[in-house]
C-alpha positions as CSV (number, residue, x, y, z in Angstrom):
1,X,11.0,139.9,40.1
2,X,13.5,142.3,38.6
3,X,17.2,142.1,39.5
4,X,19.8,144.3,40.7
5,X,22.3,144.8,38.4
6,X,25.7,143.7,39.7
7,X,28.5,146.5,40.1
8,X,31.5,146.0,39.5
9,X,33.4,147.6,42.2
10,X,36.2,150.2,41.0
11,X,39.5,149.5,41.2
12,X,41.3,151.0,44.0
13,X,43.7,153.8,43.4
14,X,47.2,152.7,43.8
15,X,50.1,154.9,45.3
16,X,51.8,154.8,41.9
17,X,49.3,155.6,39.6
18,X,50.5,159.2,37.6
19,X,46.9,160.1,37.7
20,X,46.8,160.4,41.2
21,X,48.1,164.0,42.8
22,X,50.8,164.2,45.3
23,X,48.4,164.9,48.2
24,X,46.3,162.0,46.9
25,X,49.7,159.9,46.8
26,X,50.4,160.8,50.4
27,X,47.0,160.2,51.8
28,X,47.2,156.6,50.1
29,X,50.7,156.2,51.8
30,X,49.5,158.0,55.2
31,X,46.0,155.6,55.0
32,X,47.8,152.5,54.3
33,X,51.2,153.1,57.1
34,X,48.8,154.9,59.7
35,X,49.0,152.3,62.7
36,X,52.8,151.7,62.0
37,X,53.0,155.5,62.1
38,X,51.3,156.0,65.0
39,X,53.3,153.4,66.6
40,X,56.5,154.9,66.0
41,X,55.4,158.0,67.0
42,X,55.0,157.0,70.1
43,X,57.8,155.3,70.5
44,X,60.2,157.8,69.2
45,X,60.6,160.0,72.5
46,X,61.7,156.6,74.3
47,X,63.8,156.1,71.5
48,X,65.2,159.8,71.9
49,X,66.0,159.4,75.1
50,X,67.7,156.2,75.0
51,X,70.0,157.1,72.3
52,X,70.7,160.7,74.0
53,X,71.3,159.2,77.6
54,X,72.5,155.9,77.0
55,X,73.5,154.6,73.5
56,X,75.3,157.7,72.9
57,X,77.0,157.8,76.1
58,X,78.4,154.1,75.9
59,X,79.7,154.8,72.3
60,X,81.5,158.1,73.8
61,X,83.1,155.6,76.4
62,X,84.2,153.1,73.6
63,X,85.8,155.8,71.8
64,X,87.8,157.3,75.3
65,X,89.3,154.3,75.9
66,X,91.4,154.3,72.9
67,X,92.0,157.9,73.4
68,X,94.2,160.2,76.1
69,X,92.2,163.2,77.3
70,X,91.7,164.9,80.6
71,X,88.1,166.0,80.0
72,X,88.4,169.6,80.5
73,X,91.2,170.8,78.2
74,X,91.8,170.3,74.4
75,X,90.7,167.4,72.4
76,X,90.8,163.5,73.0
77,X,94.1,162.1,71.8
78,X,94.2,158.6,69.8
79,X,96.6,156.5,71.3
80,X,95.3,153.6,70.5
81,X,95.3,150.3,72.7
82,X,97.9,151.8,75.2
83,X,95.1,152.1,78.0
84,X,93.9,148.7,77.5
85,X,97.8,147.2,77.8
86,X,98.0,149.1,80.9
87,X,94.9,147.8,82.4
88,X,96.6,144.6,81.8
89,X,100.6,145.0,82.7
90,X,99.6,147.3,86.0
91,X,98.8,144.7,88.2
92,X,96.5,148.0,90.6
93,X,93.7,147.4,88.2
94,X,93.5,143.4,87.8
95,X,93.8,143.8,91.3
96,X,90.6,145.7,92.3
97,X,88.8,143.9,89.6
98,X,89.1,140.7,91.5
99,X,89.0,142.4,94.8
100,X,85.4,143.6,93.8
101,X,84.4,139.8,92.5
102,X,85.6,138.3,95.7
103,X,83.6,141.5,97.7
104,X,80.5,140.6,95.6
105,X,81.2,136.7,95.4
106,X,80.8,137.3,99.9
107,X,77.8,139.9,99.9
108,X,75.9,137.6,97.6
109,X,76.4,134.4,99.3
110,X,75.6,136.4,102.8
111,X,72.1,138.4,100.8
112,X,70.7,134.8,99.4
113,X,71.5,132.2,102.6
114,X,70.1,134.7,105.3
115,X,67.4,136.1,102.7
116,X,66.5,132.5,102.2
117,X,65.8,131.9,105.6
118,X,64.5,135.3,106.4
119,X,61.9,134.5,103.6
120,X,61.3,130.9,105.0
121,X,60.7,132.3,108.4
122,X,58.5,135.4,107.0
123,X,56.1,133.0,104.7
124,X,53.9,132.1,107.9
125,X,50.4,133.0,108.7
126,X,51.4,134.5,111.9
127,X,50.3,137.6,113.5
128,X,52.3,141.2,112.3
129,X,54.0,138.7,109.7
130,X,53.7,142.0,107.5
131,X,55.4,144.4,110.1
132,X,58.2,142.0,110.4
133,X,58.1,142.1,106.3
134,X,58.6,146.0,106.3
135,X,61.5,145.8,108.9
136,X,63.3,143.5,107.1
137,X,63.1,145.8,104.0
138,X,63.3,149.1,105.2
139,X,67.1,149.2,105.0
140,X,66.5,149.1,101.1
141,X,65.0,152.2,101.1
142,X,67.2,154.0,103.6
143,X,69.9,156.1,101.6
144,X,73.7,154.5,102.0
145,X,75.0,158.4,102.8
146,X,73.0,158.0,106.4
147,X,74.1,154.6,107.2
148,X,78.0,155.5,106.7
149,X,77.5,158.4,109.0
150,X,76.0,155.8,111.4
151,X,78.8,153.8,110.9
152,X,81.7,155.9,110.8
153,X,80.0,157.6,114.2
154,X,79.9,153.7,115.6
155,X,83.3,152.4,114.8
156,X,85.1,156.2,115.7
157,X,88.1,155.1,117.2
158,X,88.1,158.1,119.9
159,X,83.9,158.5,120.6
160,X,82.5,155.7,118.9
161,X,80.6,153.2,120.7
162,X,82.4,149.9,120.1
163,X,85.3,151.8,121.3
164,X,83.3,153.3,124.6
165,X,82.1,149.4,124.8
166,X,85.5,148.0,124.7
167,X,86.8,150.1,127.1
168,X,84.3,149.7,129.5
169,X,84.9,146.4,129.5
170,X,88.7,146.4,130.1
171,X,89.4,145.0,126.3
172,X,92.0,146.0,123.8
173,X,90.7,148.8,121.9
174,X,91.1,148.2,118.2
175,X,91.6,151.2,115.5
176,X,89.0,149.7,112.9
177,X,90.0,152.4,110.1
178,X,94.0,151.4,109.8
179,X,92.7,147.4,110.3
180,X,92.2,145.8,106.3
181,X,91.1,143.2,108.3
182,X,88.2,145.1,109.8
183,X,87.5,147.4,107.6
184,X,86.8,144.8,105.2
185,X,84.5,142.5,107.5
186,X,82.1,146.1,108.2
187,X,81.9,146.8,104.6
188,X,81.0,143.5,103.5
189,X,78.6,143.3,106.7
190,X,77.1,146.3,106.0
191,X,76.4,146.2,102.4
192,X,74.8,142.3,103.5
193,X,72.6,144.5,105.9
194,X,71.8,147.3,103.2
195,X,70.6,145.1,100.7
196,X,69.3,141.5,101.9
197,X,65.8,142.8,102.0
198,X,65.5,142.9,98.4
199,X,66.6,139.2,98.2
200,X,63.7,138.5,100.8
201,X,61.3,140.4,99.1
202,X,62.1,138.3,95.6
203,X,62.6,134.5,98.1
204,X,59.8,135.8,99.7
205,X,57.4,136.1,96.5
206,X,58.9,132.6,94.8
207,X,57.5,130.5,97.8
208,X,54.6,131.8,97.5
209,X,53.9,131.0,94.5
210,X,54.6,127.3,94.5
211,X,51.8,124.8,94.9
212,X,50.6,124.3,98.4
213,X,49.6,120.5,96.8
214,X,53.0,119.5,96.3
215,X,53.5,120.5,99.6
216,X,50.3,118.6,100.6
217,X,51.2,115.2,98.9
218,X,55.0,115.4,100.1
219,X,53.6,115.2,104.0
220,X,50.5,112.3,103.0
221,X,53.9,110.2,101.8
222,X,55.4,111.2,105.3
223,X,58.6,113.8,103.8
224,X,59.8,115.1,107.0
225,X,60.3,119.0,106.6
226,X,64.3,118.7,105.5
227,X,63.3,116.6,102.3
228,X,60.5,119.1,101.6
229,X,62.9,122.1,101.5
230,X,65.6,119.9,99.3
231,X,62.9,118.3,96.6
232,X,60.6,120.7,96.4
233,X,60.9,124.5,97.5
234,X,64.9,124.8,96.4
235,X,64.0,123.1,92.8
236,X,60.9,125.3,92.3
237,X,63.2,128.1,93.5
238,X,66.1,127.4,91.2
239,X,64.6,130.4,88.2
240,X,64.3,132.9,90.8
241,X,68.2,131.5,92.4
242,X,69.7,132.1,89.2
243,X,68.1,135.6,88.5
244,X,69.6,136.5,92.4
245,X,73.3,135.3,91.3
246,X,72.9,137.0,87.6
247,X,71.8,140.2,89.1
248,X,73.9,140.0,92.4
249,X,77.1,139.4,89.9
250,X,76.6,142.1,87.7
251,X,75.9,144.3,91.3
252,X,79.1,143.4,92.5
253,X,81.2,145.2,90.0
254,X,79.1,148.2,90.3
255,X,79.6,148.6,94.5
256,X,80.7,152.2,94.7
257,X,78.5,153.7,97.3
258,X,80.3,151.4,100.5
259,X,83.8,152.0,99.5
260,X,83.2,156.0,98.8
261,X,81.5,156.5,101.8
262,X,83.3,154.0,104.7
263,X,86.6,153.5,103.7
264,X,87.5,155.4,100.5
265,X,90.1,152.5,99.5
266,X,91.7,152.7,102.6
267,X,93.8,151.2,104.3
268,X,96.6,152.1,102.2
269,X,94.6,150.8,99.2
270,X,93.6,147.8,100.1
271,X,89.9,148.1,99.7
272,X,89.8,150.1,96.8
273,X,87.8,148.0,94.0
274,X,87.5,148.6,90.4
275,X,84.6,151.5,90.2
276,X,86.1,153.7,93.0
277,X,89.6,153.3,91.1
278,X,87.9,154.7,87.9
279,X,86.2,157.2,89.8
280,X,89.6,157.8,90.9
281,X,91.1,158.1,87.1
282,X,88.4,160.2,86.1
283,X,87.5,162.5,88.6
284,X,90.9,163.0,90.8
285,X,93.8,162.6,87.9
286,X,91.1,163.7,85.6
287,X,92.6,160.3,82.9
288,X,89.5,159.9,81.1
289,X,91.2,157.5,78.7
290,X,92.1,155.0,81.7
291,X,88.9,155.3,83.3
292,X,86.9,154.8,79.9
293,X,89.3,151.5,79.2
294,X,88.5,149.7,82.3
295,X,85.1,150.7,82.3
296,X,84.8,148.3,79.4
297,X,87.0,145.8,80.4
298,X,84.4,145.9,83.5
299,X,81.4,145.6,80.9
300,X,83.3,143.0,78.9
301,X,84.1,140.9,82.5
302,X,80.4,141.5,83.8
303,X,78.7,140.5,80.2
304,X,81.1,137.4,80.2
305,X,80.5,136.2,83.6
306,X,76.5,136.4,82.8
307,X,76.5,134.2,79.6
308,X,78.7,131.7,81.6
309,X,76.4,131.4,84.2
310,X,73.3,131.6,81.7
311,X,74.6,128.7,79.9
312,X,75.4,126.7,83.0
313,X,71.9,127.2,84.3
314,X,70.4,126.8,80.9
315,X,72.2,123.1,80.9
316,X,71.2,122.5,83.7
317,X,67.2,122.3,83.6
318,X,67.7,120.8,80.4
């Protein structure tokens, strides 16, 4: 039986051999970096536009705030950390930054107590359960600019129809746009309204996915339906809690939309919060510097309250 003789097998070409050409250098580097290419490649118009519309943008608003500049005319003028000291020393701005954590501190509280119970209530097999489901969540979708016509047109003080209603009843009419009292009770009411169906949705998705056996056991051992809701859906609910609060703080120093479009800041100021007073820097007295410096001091507030709460909640499982 003859034998095969054995081959040796040639050694492979390395990129830095000189005997190899330059294409035959950069098909050895293409061949050997292809799926990492190929990768990047595709990730590179993500990349693009990230850097274009966001990283870029944020390092332009870094840079404002130590600058003065009206945005129009001439070019950005360094001043330094004068913005940031009047952020500070003009009480205006500390001012509507709490004024938009105590706004957001009520409309969260109202969007996850109600949405919990809307989503309690809503997690039954019950006929048009899912028609009840769309109600609750069709104020989401409808756009803010058509519910402050609604509610402007409601609460007119000459044609509205609380007014027509209070009349008609022999009660004390009440001029809801020069109230702060009022004004502040239908902005926080309606913003509850606007967007509790997104805390349903997210409630309403947690309960459903926690184990109908614990649920099972917890009535075998006799739990009545109070100590079922305390020991076993709030704890398995406590993740999807702490991403509400997380989300629902950073969404409270972005409310813009309410303000604009119900009261403007009015009366006299005193519901102006911290976005509509640097729209009001940037787009009325045209200060791009000012508006810029509490934009971060916003980010800086927002990004600290987060990892305070992270922390807390991350001590608390442990």
């Amino acid at each position: 039986m003859s034998r095969i003789p054995f081959k040796k097998e040639a050694p492979r070409a390395q990129p830095g051999d000189a005997s190899l050409s330059f294409r035959q250098r950069l098909r050895l580097f293409y061949n050997r970096h292809r799926d990492g290419a190929i990768g990047y490649s595709l990730l590179a118009p993500m990349f693009a536009f990230f850097a274009v519309f966001s990283l870029f943008p944020v390092l332009f608003v870094i840079y404002l705030s130590f600058t003065e500049w009206n945005g129009v005319l001439g070019l950005p003028k360094w001043v330094g950390l004068d913005n940031f000291e009047r952020f500070f020393t003009t009480g205006d701005y500390l001012l509507t930054l709490l004024r938009a954590g105590f706004y957001g501190l009520l409309i969260l509280v109202g969007c996850m107590s109600v949405g919990f119970f809307i989503a309690l209530l809503l997690n039954q097999k019950v006929k048009g359960v899912g028609l009840y489901r769309t109600l609750w969540y069709l104020p989401v979708v409808v756009s803010f600019a058509v519910v402050a016509q609604i509610a402007n047109a409601v609460l007119d003080p000459v044609t509205g129809l609380v007014h027509n209603v209070m009349e008609r009843f022999g009660m004390e009419t009440i001029i809801f746009q020069q109230s702060v009292f009022w004004m502040t009770f239908w902005l926080i009411l309606i913003t509850i309204w606007k967007g509790i169906g997104g805390t349903v949705i997210i409630y309403l998705a947690g309960l459903q996915g926690i184990d109908t056996s614990l649920y099972e056991a917890a009535k075998v051992d006799g739990a009545t339906r109070f100590n079922i809701l305390l020991y076993i859906t709030l704890p398995s609910l406590r993740p999807i809690t702490m991403y509400i609060a997380i989300m629902g703080i950073i969404a409270s120093f972005q409310i813009f939309e309410p303000v604009q479009l119900l009261t403007r800041g009015g009366p006299q100021g005193h519901t102006n919060i911290i976005l509509h007073r640097i729209y009001q820097d940037a787009f009325q007295s045209f200060n791009m510097g000012m508006a810029s410096a509490s934009s971060v001091m916003v980010l800086l507030f927002t990004f600290t309250l987060t990892m305070i709460q992270y922390r807390i909640s991350q001590r608390n499982q442990t």
